[in-house]
C-alpha positions in Angstrom: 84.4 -50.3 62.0 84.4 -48.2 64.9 84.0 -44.9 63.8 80.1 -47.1 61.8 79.2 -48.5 65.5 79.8 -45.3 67.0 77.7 -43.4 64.4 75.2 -45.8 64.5 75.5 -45.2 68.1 75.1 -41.1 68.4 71.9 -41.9 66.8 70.1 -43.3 69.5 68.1 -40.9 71.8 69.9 -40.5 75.0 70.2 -43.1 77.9 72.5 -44.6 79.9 72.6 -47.7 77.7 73.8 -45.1 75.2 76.5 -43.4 77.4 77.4 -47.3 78.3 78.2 -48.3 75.0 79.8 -45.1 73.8 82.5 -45.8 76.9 82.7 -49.1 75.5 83.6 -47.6 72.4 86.5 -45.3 73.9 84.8 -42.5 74.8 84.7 -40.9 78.6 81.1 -39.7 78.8 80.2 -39.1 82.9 76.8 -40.8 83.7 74.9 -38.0 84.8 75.6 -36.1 81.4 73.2 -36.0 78.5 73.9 -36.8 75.1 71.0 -36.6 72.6 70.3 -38.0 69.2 73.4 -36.4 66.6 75.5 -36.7 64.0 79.3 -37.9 65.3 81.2 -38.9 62.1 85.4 -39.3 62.4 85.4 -37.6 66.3 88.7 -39.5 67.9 88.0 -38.3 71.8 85.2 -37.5 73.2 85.6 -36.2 76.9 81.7 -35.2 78.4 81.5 -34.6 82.3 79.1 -34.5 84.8 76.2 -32.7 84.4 76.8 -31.8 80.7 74.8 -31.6 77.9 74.5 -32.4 74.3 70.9 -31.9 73.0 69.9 -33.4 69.8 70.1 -32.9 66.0 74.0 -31.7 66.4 76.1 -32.5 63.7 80.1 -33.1 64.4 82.7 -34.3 62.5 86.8 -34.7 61.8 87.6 -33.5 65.4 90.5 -35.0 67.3 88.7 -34.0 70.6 85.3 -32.9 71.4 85.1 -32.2 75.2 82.6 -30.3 77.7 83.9 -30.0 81.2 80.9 -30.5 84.2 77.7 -28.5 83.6 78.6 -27.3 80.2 75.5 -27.2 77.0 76.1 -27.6 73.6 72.6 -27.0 71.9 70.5 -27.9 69.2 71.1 -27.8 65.2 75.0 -26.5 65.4 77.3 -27.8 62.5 80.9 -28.6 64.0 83.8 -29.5 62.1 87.4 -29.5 61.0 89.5 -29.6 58.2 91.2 -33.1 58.6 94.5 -32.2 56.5 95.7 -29.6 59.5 95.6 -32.8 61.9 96.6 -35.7 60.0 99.9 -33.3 59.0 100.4 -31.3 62.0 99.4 -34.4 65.0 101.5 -32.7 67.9 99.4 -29.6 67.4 95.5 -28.7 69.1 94.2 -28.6 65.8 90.6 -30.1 65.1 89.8 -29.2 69.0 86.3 -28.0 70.8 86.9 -27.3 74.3 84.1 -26.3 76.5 84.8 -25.3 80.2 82.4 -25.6 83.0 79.6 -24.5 82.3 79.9 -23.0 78.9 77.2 -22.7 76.8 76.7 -22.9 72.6 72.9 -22.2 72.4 71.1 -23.3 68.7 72.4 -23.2 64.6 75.8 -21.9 64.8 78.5 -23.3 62.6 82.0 -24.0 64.4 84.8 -24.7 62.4 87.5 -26.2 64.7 90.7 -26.5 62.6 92.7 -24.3 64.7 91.3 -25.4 68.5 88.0 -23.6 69.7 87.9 -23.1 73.5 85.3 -21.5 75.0 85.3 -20.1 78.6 83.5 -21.0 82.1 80.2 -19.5 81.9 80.9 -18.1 78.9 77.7 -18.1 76.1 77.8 -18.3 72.3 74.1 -17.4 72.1 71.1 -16.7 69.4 71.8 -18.1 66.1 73.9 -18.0 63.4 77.4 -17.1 64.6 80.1 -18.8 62.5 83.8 -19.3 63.9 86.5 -19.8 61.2 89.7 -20.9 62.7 90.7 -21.9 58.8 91.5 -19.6 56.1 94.2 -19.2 53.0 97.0 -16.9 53.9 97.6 -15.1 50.3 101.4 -14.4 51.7 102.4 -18.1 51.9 99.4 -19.5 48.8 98.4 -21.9 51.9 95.7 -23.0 54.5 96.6 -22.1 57.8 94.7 -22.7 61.2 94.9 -20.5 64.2 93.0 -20.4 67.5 89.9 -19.2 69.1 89.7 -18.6 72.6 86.4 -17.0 74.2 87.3 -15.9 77.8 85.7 -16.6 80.8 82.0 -15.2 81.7 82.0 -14.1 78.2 78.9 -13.2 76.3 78.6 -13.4 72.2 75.8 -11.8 70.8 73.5 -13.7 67.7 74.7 -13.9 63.9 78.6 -13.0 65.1 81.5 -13.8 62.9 85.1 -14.8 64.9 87.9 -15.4 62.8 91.1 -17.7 63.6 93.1 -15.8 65.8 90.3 -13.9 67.2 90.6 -13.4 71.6 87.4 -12.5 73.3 88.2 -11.2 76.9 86.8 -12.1 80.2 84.1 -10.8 81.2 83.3 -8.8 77.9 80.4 -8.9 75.4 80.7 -9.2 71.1 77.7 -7.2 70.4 75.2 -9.1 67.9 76.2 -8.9 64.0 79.8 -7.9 64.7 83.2 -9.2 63.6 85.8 -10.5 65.9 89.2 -10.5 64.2 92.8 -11.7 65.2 94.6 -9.9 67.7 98.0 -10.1 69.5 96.6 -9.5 72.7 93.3 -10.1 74.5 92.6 -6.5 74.9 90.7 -4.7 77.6 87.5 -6.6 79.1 84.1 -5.0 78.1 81.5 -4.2 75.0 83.6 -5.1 71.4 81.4 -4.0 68.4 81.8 -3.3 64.8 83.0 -4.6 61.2 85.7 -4.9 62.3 85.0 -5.2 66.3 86.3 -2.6 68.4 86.4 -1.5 72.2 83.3 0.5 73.4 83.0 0.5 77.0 83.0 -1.2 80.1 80.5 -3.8 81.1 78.3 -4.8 83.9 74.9 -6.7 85.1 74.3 -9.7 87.3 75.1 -12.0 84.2 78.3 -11.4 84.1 78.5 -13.3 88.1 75.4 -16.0 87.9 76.0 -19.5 89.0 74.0 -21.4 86.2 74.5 -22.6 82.9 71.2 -21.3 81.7 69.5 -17.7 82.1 66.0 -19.3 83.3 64.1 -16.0 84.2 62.5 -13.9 82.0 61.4 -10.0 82.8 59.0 -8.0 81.2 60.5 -4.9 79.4 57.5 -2.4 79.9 56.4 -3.1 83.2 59.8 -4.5 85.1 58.4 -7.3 86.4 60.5 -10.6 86.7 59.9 -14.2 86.5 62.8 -16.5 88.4 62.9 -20.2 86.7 60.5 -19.3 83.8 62.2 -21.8 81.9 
């Protein structure tokens, strides 16, 4: 019954009547945070804190926690799930987890799969469209599902139409160039520009990005002339 009233719930457009009643429902949702119209179906903890955002037309479903610390956005249109078997069977583990630090940002229609926990970094940004994780694959070795990890480090960029695999480590301060392929690694590797099928190191990184103090980049600049915009947005 409570998973229907919170569903029923998520479908309202946001207001504080809405965060009230989701907190009467169990969840911790900070009153200055934003939580639009979405689908939540089978989401046992739901941690959102001040200043944080959830726009509309989300979909989420079968996580054990869904949390975005103060100031972090998740966008518009992304699809975010896990495989319930890995959590029912394996309950002391973080499997079935989205964690969003402050600040953190999933822009618009990327697909998350959050069997093996997702954690993305402060002021990191999973931006354009159409990146996929897949913490969840079928290990041929052992004829079985298995679930690993994703951590995106902080101030962390990852470029549009991406693919991250369980396993995969994103460095601080480093950038997955659009259209590439983040695979496992044993080690977080050196900060800077990963690109490629597979992804590899490319160079060091730099730009003002990488030390803003906002979730959003507002301004816009024109690429012919140089001129910029502050707050365009």
């Amino acid at each position: 019954m409570r998973n229907k009233l919170r569903f029923a719930v998520w479908l309202w457009p946001h207001s504080r009547a809405k965060i009230w009643v989701l907190n009467r429902l169990g969840y911790e949702i900070d009153s200055s945070a934003t939580v639009g119209a979405c689908l939540f179906w089978h989401v046992d903890k739901v941690k959102i804190g001040p200043g944080a955002s959830v726009q509309q037309f989300n979909a989420v479903r079968n996580l054990r926690l869904f949390s975005l610390e103060q100031g972090a956005l998740l966008g518009s249109y992304n699809f975010i799930s896990a495989a319930p078997p890995f959590a029912i069977w394996f309950p002391k583990s973080h499997h079935g987890e989205l964690k969003m630090a402050p600040y953190a940002k999933i822009a618009s229609r990327h697909t998350i799969d959050c069997s093996g926990r997702v954690s993305i970094g402060t002021f990191s940004s999973i931006a354009g469209h159409n990146t996929t994780f897949l913490t969840h694959s079928t290990d041929l070795r052992l004829n079985a599902q298995v679930a690993r990890p994703i951590v995106i480090g902080d101030r962390s960029f990852v470029g549009t139409n991406s693919i991250v695999l369980g396993g995969a480590v994103l460095p601080a301060r480093s950038i997955l160039a659009a259209g590439s392929l983040l695979t496992a690694s044993r080690s977080a590797g050196n900060p800077g520009l990963w690109a490629g099928m597979p992804a590899k190191w490319k160079s060091v990184t730099d730009g003002l990005w990488f030390d803003r103090e906002e979730t959003r980049t507002t301004s816009v600049a024109d690429s012919v002339s140089g001129e910029q915009i502050v707050d365009a947005f």
